[in-house]
N, C-alpha and C positions, 0 to 999 in steps of 0.2 A: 508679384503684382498686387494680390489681394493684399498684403502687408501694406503696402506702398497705397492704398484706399483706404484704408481703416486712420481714423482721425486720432489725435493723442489719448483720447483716453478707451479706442479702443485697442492702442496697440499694448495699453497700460494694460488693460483686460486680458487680451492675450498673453502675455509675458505674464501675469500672474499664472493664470491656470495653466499654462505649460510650467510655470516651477509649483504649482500644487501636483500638477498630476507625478510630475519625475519625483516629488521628495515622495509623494505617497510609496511610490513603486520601490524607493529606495530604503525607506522606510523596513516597507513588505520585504526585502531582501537581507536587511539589517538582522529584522528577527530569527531569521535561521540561522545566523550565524554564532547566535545566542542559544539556541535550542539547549538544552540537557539533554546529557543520554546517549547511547549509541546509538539509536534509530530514530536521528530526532525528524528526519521525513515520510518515515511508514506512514499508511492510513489505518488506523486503531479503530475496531471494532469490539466493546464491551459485551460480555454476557455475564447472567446472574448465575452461572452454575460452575461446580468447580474444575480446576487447572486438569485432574483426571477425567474429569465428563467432557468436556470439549477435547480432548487428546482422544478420546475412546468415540467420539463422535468424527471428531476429521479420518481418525483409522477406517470406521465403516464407511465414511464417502469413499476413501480410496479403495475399499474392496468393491463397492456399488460400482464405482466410473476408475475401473483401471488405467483406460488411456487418459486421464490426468497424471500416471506412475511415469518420472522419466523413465527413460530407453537405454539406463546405465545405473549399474549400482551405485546406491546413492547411500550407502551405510557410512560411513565417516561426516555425510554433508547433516547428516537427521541426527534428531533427537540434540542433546544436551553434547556440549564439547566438552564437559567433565565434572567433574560434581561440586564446582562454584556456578557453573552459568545458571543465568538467573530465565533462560528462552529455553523452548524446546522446538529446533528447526526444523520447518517442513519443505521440500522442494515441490512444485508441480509443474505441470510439461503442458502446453500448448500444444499436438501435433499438426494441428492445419497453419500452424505460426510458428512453428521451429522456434520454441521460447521455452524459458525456463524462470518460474517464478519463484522468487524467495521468501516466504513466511514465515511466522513464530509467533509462538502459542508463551502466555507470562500467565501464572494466577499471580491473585492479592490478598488481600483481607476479605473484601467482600466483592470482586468480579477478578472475571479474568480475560485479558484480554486479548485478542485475533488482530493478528498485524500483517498487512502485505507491505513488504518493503520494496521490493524490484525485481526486474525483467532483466533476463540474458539472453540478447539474438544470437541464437545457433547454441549448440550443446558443448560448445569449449566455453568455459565458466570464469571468463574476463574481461566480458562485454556487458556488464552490468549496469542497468540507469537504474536511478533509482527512482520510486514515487514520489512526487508531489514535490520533487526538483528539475530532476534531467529532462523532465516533459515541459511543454507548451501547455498553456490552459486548457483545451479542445481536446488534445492527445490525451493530457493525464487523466480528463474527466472520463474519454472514452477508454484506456485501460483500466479503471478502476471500476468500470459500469461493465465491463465485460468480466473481470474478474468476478465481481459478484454476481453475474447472471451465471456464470459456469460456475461456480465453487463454493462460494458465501451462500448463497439462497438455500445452496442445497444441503449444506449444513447447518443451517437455520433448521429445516425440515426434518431433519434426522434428529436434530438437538429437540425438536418436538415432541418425535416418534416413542423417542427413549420417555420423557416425561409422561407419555402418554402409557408407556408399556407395553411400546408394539415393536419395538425392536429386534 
């Protein structure tokens, strides 16, 4: 109805910005398909300190907040899968949210970087979404802001502690 009221030039209007907003969105779609990389939709978090001091800082979070430790041995899932990988993996566990998160640890030249890549609902390890794809706008931003209020912030603080030499 409203279509059928809008005069020529402003259904001319409409039909434009419905194919700007779809090419944008298509667009935004294209680029990931282009990404480099094996994790070309983690959320990467830079720090100025090296690949062993953030490794030796995420170890104390996990001694500080043990209910982040999944609920199963997780020795084959961590660390390095052999002595080309270029990650060093971390699992963490949600328990109020039967989830299991997958992250990895890269240094470089001069940072190294904290990456969360995705979520697995329930503890069999093949229900994987990943971030900053499998999610909705809303959803990914609210798993990525609770990841960092549980985990990131407080490695942050410990990654402090140490510089300070109170660890």
């Amino acid at each position: 109805m409203l279509f059928n009221k809008l005069g020529k030039k402003g259904k001319w209007a409409l039909i434009c910005l419905a194919s700007v907003l779809v090419g944008a969105f298509l667009f935004h779609k294209a680029i990931y398909l282009f990404s480099p990389g094996s994790y070309p939709f983690s959320e990467d978090y830079e720090f100025n300190i090296s690949e062993n001091e953030l490794i030796k800082a995420i170890d104390e979070f996990r001694i500080e907040n043990p209910q982040y430790y999944p609920p199963f041995d997780v020795g084959s899932l961590e660390g390095r899968k052999d002595s080309t990988d270029y990650w060093y993996h971390y699992l963490f566990y949600y328990n109020d949210k039967n989830q299991i998160l997958h992250c990895w640890v890269r240094g470089g030249t001069k940072k190294t970087t904290f990456a969360f890549v995705a979520i697995n609902d329930g503890l069999i390890l093949r229900r994987w979404k990943m971030v900053n794809d499998d999610f909705g706008f809303f959803e990914n931003r609210r798993v990525i802001k609770t990841f960092e209020d549980r985990i990131l912030n407080k490695i942050k603080e410990i990654i402090k502690r140490q510089k300070n030499g109170n660890s």
